[in-house]
C-alpha positions as CSV (number, residue, x, y, z in Angstrom):
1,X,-41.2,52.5,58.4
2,X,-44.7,50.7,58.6
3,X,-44.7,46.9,59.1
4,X,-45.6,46.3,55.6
5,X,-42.1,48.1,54.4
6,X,-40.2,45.8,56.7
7,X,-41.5,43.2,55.1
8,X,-40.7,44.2,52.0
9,X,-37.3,44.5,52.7
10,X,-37.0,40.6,53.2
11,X,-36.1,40.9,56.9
12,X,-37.8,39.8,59.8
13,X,-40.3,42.4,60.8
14,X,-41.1,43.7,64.2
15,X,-45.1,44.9,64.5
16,X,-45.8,48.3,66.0
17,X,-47.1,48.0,69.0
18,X,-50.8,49.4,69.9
19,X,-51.6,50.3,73.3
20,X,-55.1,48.5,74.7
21,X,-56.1,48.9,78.0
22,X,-58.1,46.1,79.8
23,X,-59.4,45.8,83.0
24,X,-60.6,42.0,82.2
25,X,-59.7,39.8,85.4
26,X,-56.1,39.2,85.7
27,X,-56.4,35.8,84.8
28,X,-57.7,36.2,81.4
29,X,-55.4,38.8,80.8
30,X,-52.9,36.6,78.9
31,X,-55.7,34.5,77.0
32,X,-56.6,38.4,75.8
33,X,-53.3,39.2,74.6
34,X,-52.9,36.6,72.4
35,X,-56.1,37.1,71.1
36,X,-55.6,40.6,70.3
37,X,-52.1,39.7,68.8
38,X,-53.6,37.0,66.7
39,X,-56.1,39.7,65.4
40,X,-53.8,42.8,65.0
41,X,-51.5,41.3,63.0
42,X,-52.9,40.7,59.8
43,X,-53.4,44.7,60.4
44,X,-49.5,45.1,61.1
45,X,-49.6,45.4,64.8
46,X,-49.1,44.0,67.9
47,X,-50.9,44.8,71.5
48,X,-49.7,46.3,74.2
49,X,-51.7,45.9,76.9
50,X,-51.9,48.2,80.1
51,X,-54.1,47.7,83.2
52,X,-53.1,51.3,84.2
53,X,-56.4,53.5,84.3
54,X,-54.0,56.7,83.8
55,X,-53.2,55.4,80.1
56,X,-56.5,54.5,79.2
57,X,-57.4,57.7,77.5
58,X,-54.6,57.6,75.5
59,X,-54.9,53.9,74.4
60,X,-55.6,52.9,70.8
61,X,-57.9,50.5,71.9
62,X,-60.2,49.2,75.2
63,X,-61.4,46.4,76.1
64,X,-63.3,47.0,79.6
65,X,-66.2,46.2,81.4
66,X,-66.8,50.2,81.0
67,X,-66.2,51.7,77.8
68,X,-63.9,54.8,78.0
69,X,-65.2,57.7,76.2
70,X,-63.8,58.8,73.1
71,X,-61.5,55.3,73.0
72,X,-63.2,52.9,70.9
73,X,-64.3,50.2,73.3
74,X,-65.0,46.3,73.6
75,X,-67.5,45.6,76.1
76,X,-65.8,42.7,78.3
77,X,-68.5,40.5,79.3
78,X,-68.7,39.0,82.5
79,X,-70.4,36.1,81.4
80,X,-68.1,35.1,79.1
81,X,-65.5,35.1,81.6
82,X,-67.2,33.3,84.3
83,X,-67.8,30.3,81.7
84,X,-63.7,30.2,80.7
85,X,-62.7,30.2,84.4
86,X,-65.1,27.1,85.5
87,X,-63.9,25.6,82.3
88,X,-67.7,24.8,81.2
89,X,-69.0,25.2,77.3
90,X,-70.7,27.6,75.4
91,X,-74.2,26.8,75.8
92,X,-76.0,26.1,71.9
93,X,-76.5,29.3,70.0
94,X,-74.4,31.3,71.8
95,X,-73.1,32.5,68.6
96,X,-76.0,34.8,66.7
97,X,-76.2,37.8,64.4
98,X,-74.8,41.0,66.4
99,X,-75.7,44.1,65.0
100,X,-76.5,47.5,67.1
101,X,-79.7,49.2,67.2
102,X,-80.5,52.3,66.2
103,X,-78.7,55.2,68.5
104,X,-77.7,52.4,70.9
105,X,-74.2,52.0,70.1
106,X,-72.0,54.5,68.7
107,X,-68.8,54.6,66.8
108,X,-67.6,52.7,63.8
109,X,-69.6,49.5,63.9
110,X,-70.5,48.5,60.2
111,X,-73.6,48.1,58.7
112,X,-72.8,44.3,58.1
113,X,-74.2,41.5,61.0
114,X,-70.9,40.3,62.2
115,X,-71.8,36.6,64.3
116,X,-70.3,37.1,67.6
117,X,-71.1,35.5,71.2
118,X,-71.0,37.4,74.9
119,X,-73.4,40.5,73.9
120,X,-72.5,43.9,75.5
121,X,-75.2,44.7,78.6
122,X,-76.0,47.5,79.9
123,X,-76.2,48.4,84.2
124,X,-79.9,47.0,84.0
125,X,-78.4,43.4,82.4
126,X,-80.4,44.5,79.1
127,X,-78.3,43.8,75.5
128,X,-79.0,46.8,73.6
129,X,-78.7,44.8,70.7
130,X,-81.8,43.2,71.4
131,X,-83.2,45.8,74.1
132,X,-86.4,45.0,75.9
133,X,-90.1,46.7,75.3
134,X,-89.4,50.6,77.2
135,X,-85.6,49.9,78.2
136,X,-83.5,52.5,77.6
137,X,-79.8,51.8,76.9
138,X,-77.8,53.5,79.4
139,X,-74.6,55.9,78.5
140,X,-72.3,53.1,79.1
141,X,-73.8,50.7,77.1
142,X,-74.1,53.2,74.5
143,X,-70.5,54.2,74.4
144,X,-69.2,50.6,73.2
145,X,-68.1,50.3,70.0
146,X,-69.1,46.8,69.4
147,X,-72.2,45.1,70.6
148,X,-70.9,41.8,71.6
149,X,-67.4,40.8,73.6
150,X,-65.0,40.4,70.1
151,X,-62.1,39.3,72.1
152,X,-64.4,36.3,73.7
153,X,-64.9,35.2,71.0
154,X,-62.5,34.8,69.1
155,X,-61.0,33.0,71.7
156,X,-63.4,30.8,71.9
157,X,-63.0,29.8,68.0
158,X,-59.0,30.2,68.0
159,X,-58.5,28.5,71.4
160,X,-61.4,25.6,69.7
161,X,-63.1,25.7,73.0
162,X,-65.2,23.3,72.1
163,X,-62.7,20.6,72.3
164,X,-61.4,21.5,75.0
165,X,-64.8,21.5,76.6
166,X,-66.8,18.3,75.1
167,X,-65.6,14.6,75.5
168,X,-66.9,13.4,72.6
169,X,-64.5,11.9,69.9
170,X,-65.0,9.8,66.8
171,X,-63.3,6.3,65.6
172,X,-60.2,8.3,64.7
173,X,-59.9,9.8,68.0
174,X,-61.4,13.6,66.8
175,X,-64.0,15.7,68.1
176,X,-66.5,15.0,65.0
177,X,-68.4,17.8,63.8
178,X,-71.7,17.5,64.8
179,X,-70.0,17.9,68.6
180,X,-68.4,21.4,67.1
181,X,-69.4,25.0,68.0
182,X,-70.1,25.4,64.2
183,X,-73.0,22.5,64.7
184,X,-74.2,24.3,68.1
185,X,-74.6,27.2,66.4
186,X,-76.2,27.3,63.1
187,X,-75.5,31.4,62.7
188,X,-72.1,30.3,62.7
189,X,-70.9,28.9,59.4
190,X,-67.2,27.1,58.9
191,X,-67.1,27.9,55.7
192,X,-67.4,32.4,56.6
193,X,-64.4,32.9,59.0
194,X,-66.0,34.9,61.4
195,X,-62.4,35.8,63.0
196,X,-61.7,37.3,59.3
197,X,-64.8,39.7,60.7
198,X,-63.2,40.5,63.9
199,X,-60.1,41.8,61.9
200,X,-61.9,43.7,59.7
201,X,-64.2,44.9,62.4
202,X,-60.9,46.2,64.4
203,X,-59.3,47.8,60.9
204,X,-62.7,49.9,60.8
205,X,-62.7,51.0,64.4
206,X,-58.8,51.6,64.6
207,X,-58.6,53.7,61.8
208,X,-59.9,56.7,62.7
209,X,-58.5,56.2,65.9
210,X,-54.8,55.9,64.8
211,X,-55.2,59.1,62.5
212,X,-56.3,60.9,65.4
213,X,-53.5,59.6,67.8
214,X,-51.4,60.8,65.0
215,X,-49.8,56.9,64.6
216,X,-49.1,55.5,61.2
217,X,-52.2,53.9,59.7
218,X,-52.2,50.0,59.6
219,X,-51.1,47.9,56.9
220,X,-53.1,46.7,54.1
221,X,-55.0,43.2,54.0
222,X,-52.1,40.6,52.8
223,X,-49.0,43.2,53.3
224,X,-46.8,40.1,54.7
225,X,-46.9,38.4,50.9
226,X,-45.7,40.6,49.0
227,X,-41.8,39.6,49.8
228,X,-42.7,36.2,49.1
229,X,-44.0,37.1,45.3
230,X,-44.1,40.6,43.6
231,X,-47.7,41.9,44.3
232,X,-48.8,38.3,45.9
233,X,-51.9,39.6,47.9
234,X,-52.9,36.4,50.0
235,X,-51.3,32.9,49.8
236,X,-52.1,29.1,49.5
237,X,-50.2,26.3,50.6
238,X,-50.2,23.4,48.1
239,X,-49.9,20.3,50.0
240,X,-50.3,15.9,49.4
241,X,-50.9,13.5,51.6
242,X,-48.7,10.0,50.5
243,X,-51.1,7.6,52.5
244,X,-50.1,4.8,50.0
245,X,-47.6,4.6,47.6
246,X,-49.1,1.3,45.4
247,X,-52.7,-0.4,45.1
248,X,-52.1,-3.3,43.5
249,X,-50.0,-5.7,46.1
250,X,-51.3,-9.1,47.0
251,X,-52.4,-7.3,50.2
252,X,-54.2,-4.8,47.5
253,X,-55.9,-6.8,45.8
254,X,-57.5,-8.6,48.8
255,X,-58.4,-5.4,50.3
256,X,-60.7,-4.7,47.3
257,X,-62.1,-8.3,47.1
258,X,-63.3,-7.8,51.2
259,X,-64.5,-4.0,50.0
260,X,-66.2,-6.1,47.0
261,X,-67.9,-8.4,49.0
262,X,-69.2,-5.7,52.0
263,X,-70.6,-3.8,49.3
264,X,-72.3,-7.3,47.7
265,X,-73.7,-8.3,50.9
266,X,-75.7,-4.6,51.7
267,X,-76.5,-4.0,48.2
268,X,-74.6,-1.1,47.6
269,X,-74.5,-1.1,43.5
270,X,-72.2,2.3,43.1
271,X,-69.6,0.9,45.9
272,X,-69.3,-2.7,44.3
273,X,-69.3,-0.8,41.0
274,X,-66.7,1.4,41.9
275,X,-64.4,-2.0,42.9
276,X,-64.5,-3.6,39.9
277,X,-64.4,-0.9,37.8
278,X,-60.5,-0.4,39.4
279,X,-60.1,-3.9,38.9
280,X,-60.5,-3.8,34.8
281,X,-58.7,-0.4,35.0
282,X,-56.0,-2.2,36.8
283,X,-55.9,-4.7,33.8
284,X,-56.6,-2.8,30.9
285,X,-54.4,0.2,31.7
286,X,-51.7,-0.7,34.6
287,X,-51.0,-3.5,34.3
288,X,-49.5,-3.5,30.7
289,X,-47.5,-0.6,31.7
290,X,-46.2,-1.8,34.8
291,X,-47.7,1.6,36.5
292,X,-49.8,2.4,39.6
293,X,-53.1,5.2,40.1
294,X,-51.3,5.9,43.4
295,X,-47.5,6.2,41.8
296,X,-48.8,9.7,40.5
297,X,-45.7,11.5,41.3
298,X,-44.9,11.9,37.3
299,X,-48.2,14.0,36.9
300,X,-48.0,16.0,40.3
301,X,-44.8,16.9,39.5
302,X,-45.3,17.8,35.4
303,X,-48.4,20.0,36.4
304,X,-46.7,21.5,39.0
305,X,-43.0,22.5,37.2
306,X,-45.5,23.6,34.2
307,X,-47.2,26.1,36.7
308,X,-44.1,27.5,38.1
309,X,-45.1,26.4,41.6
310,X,-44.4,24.5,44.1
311,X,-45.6,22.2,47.1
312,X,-45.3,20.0,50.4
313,X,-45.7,16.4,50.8
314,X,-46.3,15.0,54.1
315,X,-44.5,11.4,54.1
316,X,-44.9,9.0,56.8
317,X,-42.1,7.6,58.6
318,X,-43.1,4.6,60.0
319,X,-46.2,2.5,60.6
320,X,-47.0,1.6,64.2
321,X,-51.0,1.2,64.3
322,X,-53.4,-0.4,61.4
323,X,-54.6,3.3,61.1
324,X,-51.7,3.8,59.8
325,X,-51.8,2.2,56.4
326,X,-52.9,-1.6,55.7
327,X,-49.4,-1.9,53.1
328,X,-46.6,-1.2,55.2
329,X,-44.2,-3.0,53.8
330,X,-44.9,-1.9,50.4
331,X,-44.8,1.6,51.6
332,X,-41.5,1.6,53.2
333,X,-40.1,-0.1,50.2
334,X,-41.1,2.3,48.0
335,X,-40.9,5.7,49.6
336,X,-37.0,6.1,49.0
337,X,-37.4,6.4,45.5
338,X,-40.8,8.6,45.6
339,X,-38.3,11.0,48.4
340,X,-35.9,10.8,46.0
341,X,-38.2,11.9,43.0
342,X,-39.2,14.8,45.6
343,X,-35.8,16.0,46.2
344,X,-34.9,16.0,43.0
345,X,-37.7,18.4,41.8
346,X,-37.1,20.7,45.0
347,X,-40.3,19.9,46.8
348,X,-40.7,20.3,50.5
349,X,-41.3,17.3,52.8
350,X,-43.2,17.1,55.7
351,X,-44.2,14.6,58.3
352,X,-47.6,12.7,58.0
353,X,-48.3,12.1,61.7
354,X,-48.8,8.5,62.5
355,X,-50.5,7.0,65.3
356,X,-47.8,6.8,67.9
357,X,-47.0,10.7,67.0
358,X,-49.7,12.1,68.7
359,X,-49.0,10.3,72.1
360,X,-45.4,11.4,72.8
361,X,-42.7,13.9,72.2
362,X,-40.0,10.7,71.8
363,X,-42.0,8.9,69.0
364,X,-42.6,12.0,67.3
365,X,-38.9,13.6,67.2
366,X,-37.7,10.1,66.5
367,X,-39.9,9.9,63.1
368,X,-39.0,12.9,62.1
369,X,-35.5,12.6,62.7
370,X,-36.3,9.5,60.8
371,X,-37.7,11.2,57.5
372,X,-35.2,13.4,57.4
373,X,-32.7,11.7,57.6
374,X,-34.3,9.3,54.5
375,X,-35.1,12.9,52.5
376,X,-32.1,14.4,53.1
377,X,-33.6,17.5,54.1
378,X,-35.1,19.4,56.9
379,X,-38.6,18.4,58.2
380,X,-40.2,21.6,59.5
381,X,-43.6,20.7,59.2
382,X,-46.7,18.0,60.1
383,X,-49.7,17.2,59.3
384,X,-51.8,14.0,60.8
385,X,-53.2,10.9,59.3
386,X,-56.7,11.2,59.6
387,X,-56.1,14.9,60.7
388,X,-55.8,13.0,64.5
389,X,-54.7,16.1,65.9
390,X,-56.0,17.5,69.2
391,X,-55.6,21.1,70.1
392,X,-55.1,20.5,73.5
393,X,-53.1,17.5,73.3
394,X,-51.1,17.1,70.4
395,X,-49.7,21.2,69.5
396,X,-47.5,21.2,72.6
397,X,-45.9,17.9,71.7
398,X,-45.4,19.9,68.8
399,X,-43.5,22.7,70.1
400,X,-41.4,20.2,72.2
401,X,-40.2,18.5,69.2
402,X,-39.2,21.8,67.5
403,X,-41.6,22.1,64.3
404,X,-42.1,25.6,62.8
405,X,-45.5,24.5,61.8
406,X,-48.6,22.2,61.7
407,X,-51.4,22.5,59.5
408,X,-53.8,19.4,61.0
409,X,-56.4,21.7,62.4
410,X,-59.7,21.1,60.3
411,X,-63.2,18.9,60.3
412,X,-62.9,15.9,57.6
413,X,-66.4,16.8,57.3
414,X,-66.7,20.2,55.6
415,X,-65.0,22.3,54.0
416,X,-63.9,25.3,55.5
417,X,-62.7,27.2,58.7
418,X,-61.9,24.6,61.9
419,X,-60.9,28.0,64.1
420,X,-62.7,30.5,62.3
421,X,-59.8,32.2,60.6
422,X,-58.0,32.4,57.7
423,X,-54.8,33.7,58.7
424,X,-51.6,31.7,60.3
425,X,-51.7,32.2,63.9
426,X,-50.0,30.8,67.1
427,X,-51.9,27.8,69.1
428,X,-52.4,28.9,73.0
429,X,-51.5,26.4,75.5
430,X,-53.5,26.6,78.6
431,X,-52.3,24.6,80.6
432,X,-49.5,27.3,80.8
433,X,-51.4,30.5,79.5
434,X,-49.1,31.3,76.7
435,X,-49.4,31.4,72.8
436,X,-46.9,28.0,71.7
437,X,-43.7,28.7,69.4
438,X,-45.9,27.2,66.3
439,X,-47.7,28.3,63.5
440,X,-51.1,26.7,62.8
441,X,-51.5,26.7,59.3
442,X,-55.6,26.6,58.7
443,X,-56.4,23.6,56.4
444,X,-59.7,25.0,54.6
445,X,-60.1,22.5,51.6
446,X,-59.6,18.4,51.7
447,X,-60.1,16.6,48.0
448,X,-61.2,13.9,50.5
449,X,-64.2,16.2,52.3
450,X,-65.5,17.0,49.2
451,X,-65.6,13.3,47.5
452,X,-66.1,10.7,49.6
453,X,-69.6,9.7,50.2
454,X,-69.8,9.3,54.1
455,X,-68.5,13.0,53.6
456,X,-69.8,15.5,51.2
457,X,-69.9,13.6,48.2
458,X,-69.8,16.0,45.8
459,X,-68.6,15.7,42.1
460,X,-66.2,17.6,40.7
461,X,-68.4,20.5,39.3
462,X,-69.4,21.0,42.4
463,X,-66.5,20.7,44.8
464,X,-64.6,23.2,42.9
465,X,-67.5,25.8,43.9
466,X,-67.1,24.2,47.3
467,X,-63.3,25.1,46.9
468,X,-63.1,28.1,44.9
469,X,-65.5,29.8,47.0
470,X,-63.8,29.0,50.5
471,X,-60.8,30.5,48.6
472,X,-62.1,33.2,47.8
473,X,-62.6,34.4,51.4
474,X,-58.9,34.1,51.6
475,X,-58.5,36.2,48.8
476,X,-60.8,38.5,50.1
477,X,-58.9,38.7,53.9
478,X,-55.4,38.4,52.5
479,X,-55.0,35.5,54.4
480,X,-52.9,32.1,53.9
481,X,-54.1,28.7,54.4
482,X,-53.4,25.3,52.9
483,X,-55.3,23.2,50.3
484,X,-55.1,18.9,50.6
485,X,-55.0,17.2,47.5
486,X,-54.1,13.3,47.4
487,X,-51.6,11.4,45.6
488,X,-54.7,8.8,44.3
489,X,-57.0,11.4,43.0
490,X,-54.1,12.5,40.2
491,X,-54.8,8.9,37.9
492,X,-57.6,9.9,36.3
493,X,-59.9,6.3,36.7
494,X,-60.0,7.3,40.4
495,X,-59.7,11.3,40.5
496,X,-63.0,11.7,38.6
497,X,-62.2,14.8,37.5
498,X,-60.7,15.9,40.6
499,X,-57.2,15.8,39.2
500,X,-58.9,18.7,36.7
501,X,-59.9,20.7,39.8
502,X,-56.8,20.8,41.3
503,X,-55.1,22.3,38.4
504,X,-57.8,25.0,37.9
505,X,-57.7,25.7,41.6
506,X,-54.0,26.5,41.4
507,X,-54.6,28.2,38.2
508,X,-57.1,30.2,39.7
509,X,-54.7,31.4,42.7
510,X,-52.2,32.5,40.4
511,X,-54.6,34.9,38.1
512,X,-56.2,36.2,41.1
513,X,-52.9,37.4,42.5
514,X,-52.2,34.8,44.9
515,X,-48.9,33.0,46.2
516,X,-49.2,29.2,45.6
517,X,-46.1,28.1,47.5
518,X,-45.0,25.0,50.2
519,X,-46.6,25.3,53.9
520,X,-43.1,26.1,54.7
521,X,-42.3,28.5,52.6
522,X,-45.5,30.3,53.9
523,X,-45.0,29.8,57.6
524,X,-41.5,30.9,56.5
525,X,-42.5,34.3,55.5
526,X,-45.2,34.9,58.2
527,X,-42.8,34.2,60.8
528,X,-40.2,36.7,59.7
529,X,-43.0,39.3,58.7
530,X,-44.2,38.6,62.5
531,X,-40.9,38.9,64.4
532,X,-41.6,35.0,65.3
533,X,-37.9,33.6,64.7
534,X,-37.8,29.9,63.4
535,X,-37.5,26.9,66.3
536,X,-33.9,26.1,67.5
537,X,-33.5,23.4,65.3
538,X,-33.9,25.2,62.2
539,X,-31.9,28.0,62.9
540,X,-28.1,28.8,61.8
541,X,-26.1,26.0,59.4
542,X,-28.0,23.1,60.4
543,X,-31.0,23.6,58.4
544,X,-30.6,21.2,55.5
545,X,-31.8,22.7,52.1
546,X,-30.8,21.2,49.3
547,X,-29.3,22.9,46.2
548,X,-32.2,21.7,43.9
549,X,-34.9,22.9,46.4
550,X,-33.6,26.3,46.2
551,X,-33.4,26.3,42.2
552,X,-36.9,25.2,41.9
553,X,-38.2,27.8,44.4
554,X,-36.4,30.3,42.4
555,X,-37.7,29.5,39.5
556,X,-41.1,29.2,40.8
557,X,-40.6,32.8,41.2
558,X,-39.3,33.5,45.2
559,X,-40.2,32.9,48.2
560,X,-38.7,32.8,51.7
């Protein structure tokens, strides 16, 4: 039974394994087995890797200095793993357009540029993508099936080696974009997964390869979603951030009189515009129904139940640092009636990171012991404030504290894909050379990326194309990521139209053939099409679900 039947049965699946040999140094060995599981299982497989030379004919797959004739091979580039073992940055543009010249590399090697790094060199140190004026390429070089080190690379985008590797940080603590790989490397674009490539890349080369090992052929783009809704082929997440609960506080109204008066004193007509407009919108229209644009739950809720899907919001649970909210009092007043709204309607609920979070394991188990405990349900998932996640840093503290998943990992300035995939995958720790119990959920689209003015700034016409077409990729791979919509940009003064774009986002998923579920719900079903069983604290009768959270995800047609 193929991986893609096991999942159908509802069970937790167990990939087939696929032999790779390697003879990559020993100490990249791990980093290259994750990489290769992170690749081969939206294929329905796993690797298992061998450094024996005796099983290297017989391998599905190499991945060698030396290519192995008649095995398809991935050139291992020496290069590439000198730079990870001195711990020292890809140099700019050391992503570019791979593609193999004519007779120089055989096998199944598409057409199509695929952006990789590392290329493959022959014994004269000449790439025979790019071979020099009389240079021959030599057998060796000839025999690889790729032109460029795949498995490199995509660590180097999964593991986000340029974090790891550049000091620089913005106000909110983040390595800011224009320090990213995708900025070094203007081939490389965030918003065209070039992982997504690498998979495909491998389907091509593996298949002919597994129907002449006589193995079972791999499973089809998506096959992990179809358990979680009849024919699903790819899946969203639909998830809200509840920075503020209620504008218009004393402390609210002060905050836009200082906003009015910065925006005076430089000039800036739209901004000072944009202030008092919420000011008469506030006294026209809220305050004679005694309403809120951020107490938006009624419409998130109404669209929602109307669509027959569901969603996440990410609460915080306390506020210990100004970046945290400037109406803290407000906000902890009102979020046991908007978590009691949220239960009622079955929706998932998820921590929203705070400041102290991301420094230690205590703060961060305490808070969400915290929410919990206030939502009366389980809190298997997180996402940041500000997105002030760091790979490096914060995932592990993750793991410690038991969540299932996080889905932090993106730039707040573009749209798009922060690891270069659009697939869940597992985070690698290096500090201990393993793949962390957690599930990265990619974030591709923020409402706030594509509106506010120090970001893209883009009205609503336009960051639906934005969206739609990221989402499309995911469509395209059969992938899963998650899509941030705000509780503020659902009152229609302050959404300008991008309440409108939400709803034909979601609509859009759903005639396409998509899953638009909660993160968890999604991480749910990856991890038990994946063999990955759930944390320890989520396992056996502990796991709080409530009855009306189970309704509402049957009705919204399934799930896991």
């Amino acid at each position: 039974m193929s991986a893609a039947e096991r999942a159908g049965t509802g069970g937790p699946a167990h990939l087939d394994a696929l032999t790779v040999f390697t003879d990559a140094p020993e100490a990249f060995a791990p980093r290259a087995s994750w990489v290769l599981d992170t690749l081969l299982a939206p294929l329905g497989r796993r690797a298992a890797l061998t450094r024996d030379p005796a099983h290297s004919r017989g391998a599905a797959l190499v991945y060698a200095a030396e290519p192995v004739p008649g095995v398809p091979t991935i050139p291992c580039s020496r290069a590439a793993m000198e730079l990870f073992a001195a711990d020292r940055p890809l140099p700019p543009g050391a992503f570019a357009p791979r593609q193999a010249a004519a007779g120089a590399i055989v096998g199944a090697f598409p057409a199509r540029e695929v952006i990789g790094g590392s290329p493959a060199r022959d014994a004269a140190g000449v790439s025979p993508a790019a071979p020099a004026a009389g240079a021959v390429a030599s057998k060796a070089a000839a025999a690889f099936t790729v032109p460029f080190d795949l498995v490199a690379s995509a660590f180097a985008l999964l593991a986000c080696w340029d974090e790891r590797t550049s000091a620089d940080r913005d106000r909110f603590g983040r390595l800011p974009y224009s320090a990213s790989v995708f900025a070094a490397n203007p081939a490389l674009r965030i918003e065209e997964p070039a992982v997504d490539a690498y998979v495909e890349l491998l389907r091509t080369v593996l298949g002919p390869r597994l129907a002449t090992l006589g193995s079972a052929p791999l499973s089809p783009a998506g096959w992990m979603w179809g358990a979680g809704k009849a024919g699903a082929s790819y899946a969203i997440a639909l998830t809200h951030d509840i920075d503020n609960l209620w504008r218009w506080t004393p402390r609210g109204f002060v905050t836009t009189g200082r906003r009015s008066a910065h925006a005076l004193r430089h000039g800036n007509a739209a901004a000072l515009g944009r202030e008092l407009g919420d000011i008469g919108n506030w006294f026209t229209r809220h305050l004679p129904r005694r309403t809120d644009p951020l107490w938006t739950f009624p419409q998130m809720l109404a669209g929602e139940d109307a669509r027959r899907v569901s969603s996440t919001f990410f609460v915080i649970a306390r506020h210990t640092h100004p970046l945290d909210g400037d109406q803290p009092e407000t906000y902890r007043k009102r979020t046991p009636e908007a978590l009691a709204l949220l239960n009622r309607h079955g929706r998932e609920i998820g921590l929203h990171g705070n400041d102290s979070d991301r420094l230690g394991v205590d703060p961060l188990s305490d808070d969400r012991s915290l929410l919990a405990r206030r939502a009366h349900a389980e809190v298997r998932g997180i996402r940041y404030h500000y997105l002030r996640c760091l790979y490096h840093e914060t995932l592990p503290l993750l793991e410690q504290a038991r969540f299932s998943y996080d889905t932090s990992l993106a730039f707040a300035e573009h749209e798009g894909f922060r690891c270069g995939c659009s697939f869940p995958f597992r985070p690698y720790h290096l500090g201990q050379q393993r793949p962390l119990d957690l599930v990265e959920l990619p974030l591709a689209v923020m409402d706030g990326t594509l509106q506010e003015p120090h970001y893209r700034g883009l009205d609503a016409a336009a960051a639906e194309s934005a969206a739609a077409a990221v989402l499309d990729l995911v469509d395209r791979s059969g992938g899963a990521v998650s899509i941030l919509w705000h509780n503020n940009r659902f009152d229609r003064h302050v959404a300008r139209g991008y309440d409108d774009v939400y709803w034909r986002l979601v609509d859009r998923v759903s005639t396409r053939g998509g899953w638009a579920a909660p993160a968890g719900d999604i991480v749910a079903r990856w991890r038990a099409a994946t063999g990955m069983k759930a944390p320890d604290s989520l396992q056996g009768a502990g796991a709080y679900v409530c009855a009306s959270r189970v309704a509402a995800t049957a009705r919204a047609g399934g799930g896991s």
